[in-house]
N, C-alpha and C positions, 0 to 999 in steps of 0.2 A: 415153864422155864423161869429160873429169875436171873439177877442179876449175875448173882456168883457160878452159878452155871452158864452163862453168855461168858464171862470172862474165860473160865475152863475151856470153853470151845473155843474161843479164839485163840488159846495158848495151843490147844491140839490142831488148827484147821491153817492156823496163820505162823505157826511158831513164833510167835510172841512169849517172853518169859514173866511171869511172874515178877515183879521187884519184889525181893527182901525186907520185909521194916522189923529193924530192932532183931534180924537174928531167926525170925519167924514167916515162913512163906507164908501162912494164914494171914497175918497184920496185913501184906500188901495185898492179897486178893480182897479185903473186907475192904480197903484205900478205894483198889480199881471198881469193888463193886458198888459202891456209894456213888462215886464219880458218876457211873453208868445210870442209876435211878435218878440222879440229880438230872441226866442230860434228858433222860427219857421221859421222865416227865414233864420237860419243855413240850413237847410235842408229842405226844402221846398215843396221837391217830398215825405219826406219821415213824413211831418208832416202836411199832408192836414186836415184839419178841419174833414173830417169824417173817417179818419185814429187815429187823436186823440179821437173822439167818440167812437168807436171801444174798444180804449182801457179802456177810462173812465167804459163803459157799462161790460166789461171785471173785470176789478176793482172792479164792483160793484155786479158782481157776485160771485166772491172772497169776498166780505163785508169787503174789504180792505181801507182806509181812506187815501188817498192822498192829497196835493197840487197839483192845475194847474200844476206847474213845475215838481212833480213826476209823473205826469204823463206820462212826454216825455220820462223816461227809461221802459216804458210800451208799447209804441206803436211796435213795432218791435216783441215782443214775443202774443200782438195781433194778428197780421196782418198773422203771422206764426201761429196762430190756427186757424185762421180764413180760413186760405189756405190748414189745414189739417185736411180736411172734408173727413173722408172717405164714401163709397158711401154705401146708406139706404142699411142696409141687412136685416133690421127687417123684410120684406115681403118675402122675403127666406126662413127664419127662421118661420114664420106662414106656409107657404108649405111645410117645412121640418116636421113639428111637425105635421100637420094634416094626412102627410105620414105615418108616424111613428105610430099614433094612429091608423090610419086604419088597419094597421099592428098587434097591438095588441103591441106596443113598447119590441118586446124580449131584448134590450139593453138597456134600459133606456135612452134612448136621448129626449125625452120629459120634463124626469125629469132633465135631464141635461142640458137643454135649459132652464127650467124654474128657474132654481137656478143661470144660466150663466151671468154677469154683466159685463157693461163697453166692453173693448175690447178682454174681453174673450171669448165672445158671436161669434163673427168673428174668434177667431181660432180653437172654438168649430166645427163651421160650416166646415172649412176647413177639420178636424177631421171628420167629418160625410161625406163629399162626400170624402176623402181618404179611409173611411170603406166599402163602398157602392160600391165601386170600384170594 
């Protein structure tokens, strides 16, 4: 990837437009993509072509509308989600529930797993093997 194709992708992923210079959409993407190698090689480890993708794609699940250039105070809070992966519990949580119905669920943790969302679900679990105990 270079420059001028990061900006192309942020016009497709972020709908961002193009500026115009002098008449010519070319003049403003060679503008925005100059801009981009200027800022990237500020930091260079920290703004690799798919470090900045990352974020862009990140952005774009937020249905956020950036510039190239806003982009680069996005990659860092990327790169820190993308690192804080915590690990599949869903298949746990299928074990824990299929327990529990064999059971005949006397506490309701079936229904309580099933209503549980996001990272509630993991402290629910936590909750259920502290009862079990």
């Amino acid at each position: 990837m270079n420059a001028t194709e990061f900006c192309e992708l942020v016009e497709r992923r972020l709908g961002w437009e193009v500026p115009v210079r002098n008449g010519a959409r070319w003049k403003g993407l060679v503008v925005e993509a100059h801009k981009v190698n200027q800022r990237r090689y500020m930091d260079i480890d920290l703004y690799t072509w798919e470090n900045l993708q990352l974020a862009v794609e990140l952005l774009a699940r937020e249905k956020k509308s950036r510039s190239p250039m806003g982009v680069f105070s996005h990659v860092q809070r990327a790169l820190d989600l993308a690192l804080d992966v915590e690990p599949d519990i869903e298949e746990e949580i299928r074990v824990v529930m299929r327990y529990e119905t064999q059971r005949g669920d006397p506490e309701g943790w079936v229904t309580r797993f099933a209503r549980a969302d996001g990272h509630h679900r993991k402290v629910l679990l936590d909750a259920w093997r502290e009862a079990v105990r």
